[in-house]
PLY file of the C-alpha trace (Angstrom):
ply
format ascii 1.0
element vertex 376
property float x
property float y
property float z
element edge 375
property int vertex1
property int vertex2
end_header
-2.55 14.96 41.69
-1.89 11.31 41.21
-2.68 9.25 37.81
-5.57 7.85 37.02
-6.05 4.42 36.77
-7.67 3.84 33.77
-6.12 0.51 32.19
-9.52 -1.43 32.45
-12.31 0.95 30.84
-14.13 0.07 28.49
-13.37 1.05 25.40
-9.81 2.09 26.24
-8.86 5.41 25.45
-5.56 6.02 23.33
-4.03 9.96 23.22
-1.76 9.84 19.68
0.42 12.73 20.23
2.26 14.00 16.39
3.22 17.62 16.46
4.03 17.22 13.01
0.97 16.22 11.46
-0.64 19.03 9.65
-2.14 17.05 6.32
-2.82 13.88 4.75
0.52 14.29 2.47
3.53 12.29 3.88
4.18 8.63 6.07
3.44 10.87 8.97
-0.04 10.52 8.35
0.15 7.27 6.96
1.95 5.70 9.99
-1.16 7.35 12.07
-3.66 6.51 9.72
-3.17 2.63 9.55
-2.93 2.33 13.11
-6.23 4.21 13.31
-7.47 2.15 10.71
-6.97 -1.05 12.38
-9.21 -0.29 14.93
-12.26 -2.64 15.52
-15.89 -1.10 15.94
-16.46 -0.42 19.63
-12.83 -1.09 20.59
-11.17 1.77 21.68
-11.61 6.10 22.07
-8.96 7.61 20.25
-7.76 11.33 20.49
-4.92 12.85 18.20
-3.58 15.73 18.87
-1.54 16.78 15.93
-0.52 20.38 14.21
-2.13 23.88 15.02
-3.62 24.09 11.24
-4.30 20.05 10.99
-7.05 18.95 8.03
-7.06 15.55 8.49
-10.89 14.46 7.30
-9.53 10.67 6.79
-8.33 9.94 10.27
-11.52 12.06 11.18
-13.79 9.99 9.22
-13.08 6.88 11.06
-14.13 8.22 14.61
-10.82 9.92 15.35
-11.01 13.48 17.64
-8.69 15.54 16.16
-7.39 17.98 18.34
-5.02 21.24 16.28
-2.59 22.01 19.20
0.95 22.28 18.16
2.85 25.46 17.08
6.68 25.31 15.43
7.97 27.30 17.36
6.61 26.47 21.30
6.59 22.65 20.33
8.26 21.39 23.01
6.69 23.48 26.21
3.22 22.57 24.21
4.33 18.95 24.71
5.40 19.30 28.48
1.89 20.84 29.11
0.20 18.24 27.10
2.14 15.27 28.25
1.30 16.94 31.84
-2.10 16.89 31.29
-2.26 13.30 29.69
-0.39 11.93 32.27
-2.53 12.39 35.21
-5.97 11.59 33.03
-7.06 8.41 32.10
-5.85 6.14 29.30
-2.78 5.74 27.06
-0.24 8.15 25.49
1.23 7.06 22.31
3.82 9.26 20.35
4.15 7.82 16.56
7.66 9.44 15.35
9.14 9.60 19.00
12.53 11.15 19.72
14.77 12.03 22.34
13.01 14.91 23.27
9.47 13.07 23.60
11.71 11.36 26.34
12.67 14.58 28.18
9.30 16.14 28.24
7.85 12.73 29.33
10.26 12.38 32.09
9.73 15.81 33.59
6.35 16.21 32.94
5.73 12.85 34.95
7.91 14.28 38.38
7.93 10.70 39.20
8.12 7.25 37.57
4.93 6.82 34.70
3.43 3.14 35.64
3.79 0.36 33.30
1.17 0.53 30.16
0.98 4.12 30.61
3.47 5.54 27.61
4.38 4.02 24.57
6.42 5.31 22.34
7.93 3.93 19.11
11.41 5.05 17.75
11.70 4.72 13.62
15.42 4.64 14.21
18.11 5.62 16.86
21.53 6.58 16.53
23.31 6.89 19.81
26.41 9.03 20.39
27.49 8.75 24.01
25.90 11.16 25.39
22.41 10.32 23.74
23.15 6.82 25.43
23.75 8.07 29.20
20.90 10.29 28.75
18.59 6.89 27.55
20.70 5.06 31.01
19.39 7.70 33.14
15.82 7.66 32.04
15.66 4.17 31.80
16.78 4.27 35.66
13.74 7.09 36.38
10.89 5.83 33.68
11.84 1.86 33.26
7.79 1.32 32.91
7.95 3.30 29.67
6.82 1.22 26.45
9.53 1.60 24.14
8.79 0.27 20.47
10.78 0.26 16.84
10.79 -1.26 14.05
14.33 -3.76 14.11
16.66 -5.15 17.07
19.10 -2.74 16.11
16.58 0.35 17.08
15.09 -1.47 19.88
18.34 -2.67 21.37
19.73 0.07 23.14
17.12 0.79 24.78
17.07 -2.75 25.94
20.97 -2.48 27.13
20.13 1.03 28.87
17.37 -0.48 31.46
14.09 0.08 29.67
11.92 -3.11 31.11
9.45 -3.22 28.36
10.81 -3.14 24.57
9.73 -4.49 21.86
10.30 -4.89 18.26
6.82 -4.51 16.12
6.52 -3.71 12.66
6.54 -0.70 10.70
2.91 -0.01 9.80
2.30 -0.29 5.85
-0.38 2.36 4.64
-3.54 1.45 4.14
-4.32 -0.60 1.00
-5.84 1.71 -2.11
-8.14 -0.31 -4.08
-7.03 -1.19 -7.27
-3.33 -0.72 -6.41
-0.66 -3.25 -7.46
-2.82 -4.54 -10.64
-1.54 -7.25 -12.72
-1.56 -5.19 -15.89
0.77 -1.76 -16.07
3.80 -1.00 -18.55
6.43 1.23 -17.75
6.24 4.86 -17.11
8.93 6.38 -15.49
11.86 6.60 -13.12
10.79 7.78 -9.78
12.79 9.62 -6.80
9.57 9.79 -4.14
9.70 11.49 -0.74
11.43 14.52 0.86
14.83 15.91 -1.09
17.03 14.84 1.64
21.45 13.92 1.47
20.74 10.96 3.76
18.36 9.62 1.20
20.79 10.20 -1.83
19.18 13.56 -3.30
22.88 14.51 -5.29
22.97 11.00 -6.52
19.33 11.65 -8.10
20.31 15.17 -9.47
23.49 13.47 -11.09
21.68 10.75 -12.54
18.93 13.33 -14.15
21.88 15.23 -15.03
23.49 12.13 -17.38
19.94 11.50 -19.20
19.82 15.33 -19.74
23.48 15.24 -21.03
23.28 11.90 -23.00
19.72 13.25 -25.12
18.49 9.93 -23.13
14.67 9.38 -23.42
14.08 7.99 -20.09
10.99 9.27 -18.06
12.00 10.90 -14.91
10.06 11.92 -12.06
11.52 13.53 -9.25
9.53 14.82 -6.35
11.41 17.16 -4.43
9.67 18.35 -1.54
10.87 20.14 1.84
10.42 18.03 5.76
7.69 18.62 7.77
8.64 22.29 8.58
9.52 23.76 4.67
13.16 23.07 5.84
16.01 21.48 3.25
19.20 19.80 4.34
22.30 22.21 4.45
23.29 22.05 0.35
19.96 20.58 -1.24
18.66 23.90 -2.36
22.09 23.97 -3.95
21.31 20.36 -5.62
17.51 21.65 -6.45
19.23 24.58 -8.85
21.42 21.93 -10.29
17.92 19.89 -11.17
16.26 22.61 -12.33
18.90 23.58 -15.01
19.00 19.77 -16.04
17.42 20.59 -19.57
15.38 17.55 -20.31
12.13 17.24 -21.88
11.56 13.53 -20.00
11.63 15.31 -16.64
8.50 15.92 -14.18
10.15 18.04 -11.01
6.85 17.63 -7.93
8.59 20.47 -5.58
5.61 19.89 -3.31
4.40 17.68 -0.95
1.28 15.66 -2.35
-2.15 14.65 -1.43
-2.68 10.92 -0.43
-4.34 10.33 -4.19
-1.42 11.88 -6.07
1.18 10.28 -3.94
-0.06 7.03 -4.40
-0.82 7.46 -8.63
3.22 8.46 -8.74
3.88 4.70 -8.27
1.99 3.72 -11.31
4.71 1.92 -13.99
7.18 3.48 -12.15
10.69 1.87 -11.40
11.76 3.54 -7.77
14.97 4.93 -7.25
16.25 4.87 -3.24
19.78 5.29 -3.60
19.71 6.01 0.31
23.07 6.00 2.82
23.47 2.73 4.21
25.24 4.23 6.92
21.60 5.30 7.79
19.46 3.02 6.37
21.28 -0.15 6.77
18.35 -1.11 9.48
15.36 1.22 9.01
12.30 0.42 7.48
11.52 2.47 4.42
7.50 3.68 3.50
8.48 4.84 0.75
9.50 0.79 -0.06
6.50 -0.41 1.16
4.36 2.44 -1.09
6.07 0.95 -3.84
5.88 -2.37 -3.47
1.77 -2.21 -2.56
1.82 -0.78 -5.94
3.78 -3.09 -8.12
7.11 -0.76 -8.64
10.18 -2.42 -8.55
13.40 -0.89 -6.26
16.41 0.32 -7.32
18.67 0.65 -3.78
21.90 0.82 -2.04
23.21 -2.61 -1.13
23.34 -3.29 2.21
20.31 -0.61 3.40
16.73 -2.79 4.53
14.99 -1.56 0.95
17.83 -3.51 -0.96
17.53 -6.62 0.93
13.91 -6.24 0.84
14.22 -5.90 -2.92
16.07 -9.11 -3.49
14.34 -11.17 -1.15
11.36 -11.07 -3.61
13.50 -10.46 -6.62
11.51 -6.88 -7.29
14.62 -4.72 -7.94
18.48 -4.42 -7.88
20.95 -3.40 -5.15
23.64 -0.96 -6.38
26.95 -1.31 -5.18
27.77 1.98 -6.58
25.69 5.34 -6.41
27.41 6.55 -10.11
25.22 8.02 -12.81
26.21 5.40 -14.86
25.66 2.61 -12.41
22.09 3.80 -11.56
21.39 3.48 -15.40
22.33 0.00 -15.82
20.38 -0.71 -13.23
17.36 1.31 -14.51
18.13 -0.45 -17.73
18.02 -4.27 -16.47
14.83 -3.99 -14.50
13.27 -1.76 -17.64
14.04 -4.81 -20.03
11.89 -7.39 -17.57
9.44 -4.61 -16.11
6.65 -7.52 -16.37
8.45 -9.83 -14.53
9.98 -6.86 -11.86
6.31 -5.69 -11.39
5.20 -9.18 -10.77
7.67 -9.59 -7.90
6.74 -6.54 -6.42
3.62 -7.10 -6.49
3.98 -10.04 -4.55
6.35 -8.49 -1.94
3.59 -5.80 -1.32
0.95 -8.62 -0.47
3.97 -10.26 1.85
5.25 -7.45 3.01
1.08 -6.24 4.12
0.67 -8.99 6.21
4.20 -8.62 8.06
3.26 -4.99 8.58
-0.23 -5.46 9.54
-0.88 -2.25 11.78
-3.05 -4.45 14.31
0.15 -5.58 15.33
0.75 -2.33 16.83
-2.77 -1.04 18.01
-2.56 -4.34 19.96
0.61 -3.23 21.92
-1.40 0.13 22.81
-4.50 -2.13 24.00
-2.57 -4.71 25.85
-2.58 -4.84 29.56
1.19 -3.66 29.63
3.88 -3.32 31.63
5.19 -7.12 30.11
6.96 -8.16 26.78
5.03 -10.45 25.34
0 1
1 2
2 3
3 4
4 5
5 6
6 7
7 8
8 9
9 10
10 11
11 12
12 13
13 14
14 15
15 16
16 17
17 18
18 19
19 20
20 21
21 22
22 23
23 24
24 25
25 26
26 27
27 28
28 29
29 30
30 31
31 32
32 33
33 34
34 35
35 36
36 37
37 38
38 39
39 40
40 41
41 42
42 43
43 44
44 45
45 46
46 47
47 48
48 49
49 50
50 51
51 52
52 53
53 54
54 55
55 56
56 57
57 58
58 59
59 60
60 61
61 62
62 63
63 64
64 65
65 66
66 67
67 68
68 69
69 70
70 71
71 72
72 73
73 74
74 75
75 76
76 77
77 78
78 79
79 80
80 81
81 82
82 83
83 84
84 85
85 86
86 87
87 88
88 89
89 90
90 91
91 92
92 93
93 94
94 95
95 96
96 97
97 98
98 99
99 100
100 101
101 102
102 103
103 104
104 105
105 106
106 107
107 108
108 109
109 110
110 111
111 112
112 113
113 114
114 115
115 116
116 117
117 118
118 119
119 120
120 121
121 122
122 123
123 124
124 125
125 126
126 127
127 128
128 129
129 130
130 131
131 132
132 133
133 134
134 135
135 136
136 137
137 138
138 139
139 140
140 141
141 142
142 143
143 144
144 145
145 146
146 147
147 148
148 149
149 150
150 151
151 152
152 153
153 154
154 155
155 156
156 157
157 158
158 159
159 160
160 161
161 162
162 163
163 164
164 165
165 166
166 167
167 168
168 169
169 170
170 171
171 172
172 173
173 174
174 175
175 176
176 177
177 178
178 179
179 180
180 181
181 182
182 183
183 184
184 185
185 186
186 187
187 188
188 189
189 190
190 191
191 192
192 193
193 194
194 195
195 196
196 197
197 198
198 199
199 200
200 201
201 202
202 203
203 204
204 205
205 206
206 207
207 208
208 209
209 210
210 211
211 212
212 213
213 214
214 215
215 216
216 217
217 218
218 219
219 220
220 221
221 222
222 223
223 224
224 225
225 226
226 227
227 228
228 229
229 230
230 231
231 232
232 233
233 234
234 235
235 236
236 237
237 238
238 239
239 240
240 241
241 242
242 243
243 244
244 245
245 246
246 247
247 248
248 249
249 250
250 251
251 252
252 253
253 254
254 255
255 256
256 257
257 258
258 259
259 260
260 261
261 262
262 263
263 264
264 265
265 266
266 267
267 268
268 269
269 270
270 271
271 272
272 273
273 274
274 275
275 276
276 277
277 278
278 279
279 280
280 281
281 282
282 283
283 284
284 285
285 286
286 287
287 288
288 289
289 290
290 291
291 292
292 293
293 294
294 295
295 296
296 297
297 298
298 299
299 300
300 301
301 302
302 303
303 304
304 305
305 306
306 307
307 308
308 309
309 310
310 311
311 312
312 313
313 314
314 315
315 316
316 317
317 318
318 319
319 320
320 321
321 322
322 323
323 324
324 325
325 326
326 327
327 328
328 329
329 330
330 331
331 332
332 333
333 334
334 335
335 336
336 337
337 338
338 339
339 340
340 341
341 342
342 343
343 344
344 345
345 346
346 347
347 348
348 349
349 350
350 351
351 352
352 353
353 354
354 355
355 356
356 357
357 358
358 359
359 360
360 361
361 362
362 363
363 364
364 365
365 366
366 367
367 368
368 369
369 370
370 371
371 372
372 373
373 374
374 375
């Protein structure tokens, strides 16, 4: 059977394909959500086809079909099947949070090279060894038609260098604005580790900083939300790091071990002072949502120099880069942006309203609608 050619219906059709997205708790769903979102009335079909046990009434309650397909454990023959089936149907695949594998199934799935405007895929960030990079070579040679999106040069890039025709650098989508959020007024509340309890994101250097306000009878309101990835999964030694949290004896500290609903998410970023003491071995040149929840919301940033959320940070003068991950280091830091939280939340305020409009989802849902097979 040979593909459909359905660039020119109207309204185009758009398959999202996320076998990870099971609720509205996590970027996942935000990174879906505001592309959804930026959708005009009559402008385009879209289908997602997401987790087995997916609830997802937001994305639903904009016109989305929302199909429950994937299972853990069959994932990837699910997604040769699917990407089979999508292939030779009319419309556009898109694949949110695509990896290496999306890549393989894509590629054999197809049996032949996928036409221009077909597939587009968008890496968050890319870390070739050799052998990841003659594998990208070789499918570049078979699929160079393939859309291949991320969010810097230095994600984008090697596909560029390995014979991809059509890549292109477009923005990280920011969520969806919450009314009311980022108000003028709000004091300070507490000290906030947000997101997933992961090493490359600096979990230990969290649990050691909690550890010296614990230790030194400090005061200091921490919040600490310590939740598995996408499959109830922790890095090899955070459960270690989690016991280490939970004997941290201190009255000041909220531990979230969950993942949390859109609303509470959002509310954690209320007078809080965000700590993203990340490795800028991995984050020196990936976009962070966490960062750009914050921001939207008024907190200030507290990051490693040299990763994209410090630089971000002190572009718009809404937090401090650490040089040094130390407990001690961390509170000075905590300390200086506590003694001008006015002034901090001011800035970040006004790096979430920048940072919106250079983030602006429609920048992305216009890739998916364009004609394709050319960078722009």
């Amino acid at each position: 059977m040979g593909y459909t050619a359905g660039m020119s219906e109207e309204p185009k059709r758009i398959d999202i394909v996320e076998p990870t997205l099971s609720s509205e708790a996590g970027h996942c769903h935000s990174f879906v959500e505001s592309v959804c979102s930026a959708r005009r009335e009559g402008e385009a079909c879209i289908t997602l086809y997401a987790g087995s046990r997916a609830s997802l009434p937001r994305i639903e309650g904009m016109g989305v079909r929302v199909v429950p397909y994937f299972h853990r454990r069959i994932r990837r023959p699910e997604a040769f099947l699917l990407y089979r089936k999508l292939l030779r149907g009319p419309g556009r695949i898109f694949v949110p949070t695509a990896g290496r594998a999306d890549l393989m199934m894509l590629s054999l799935a197809a049996g032949k090279s996928i036409p221009a405007g077909k597939a587009f895929l968008y890496f968050h960030w890319v870390r070739p060894d050799p052998s990841k990079r003659e594998f990208f070579r070789k499918t570049g040679r078979r699929q160079p038609g393939l859309t291949m999106m991320g969010p810097t040069e230095s994600v984008v890039g090697v596909f560029r260098e390995c014979g991809f025709r059509d890549v292109r650098i477009v923005p990280y989508p920011g969520s969806p604005v919450v009314a009311g959020a980022g108000g003028a007024e709000g004091a300070f509340r507490h000290v906030l580790y947000a997101g997933a309890a992961r090493r490359d994101k600096g979990f230990p250097a969290v649990v050691d900083f909690v550890r010296l306000l614990a230790n030194a009878g400090s005061g200091i309101p921490m919040a600490v939300q310590a939740s598995p990835d996408h499959y109830g999964k922790f890095d090899e030694g955070i459960p270690a790091e989690l016991d280490r949290l939970r004997k941290s004896s201190s009255a000041s500290l909220t531990i979230l071990p969950e993942t949390l609903g859109a609303a509470e998410y959002r509310s954690m970023f209320d007078g809080a002072i965000v700590l993203q003491p990340y490795s800028k071995d991995d984050f020196t040149d990936r976009i962070s949502g966490v960062t750009l929840d914050a921001f939207s919301a008024g907190a200030p940033v507290i990051a490693t120099a040299g990763t994209w959320m410090a630089r971000a940070a002190l572009r718009f003068g809404a937090g401090v880069a650490l040089e040094e991950l130390s407990p001690a280091s961390i509170l000075s830091a905590v300390e200086a942006v506590r003694a001008e939280y006015p002034r901090f939340r001011r800035n970040a305020i006004g790096a979430g309203s920048a940072l919106r409009k250079e983030h602006d989802a429609r920048q992305l849902l216009e890739v998916l609608l364009s004609a394709g097979g050319k960078t722009p």
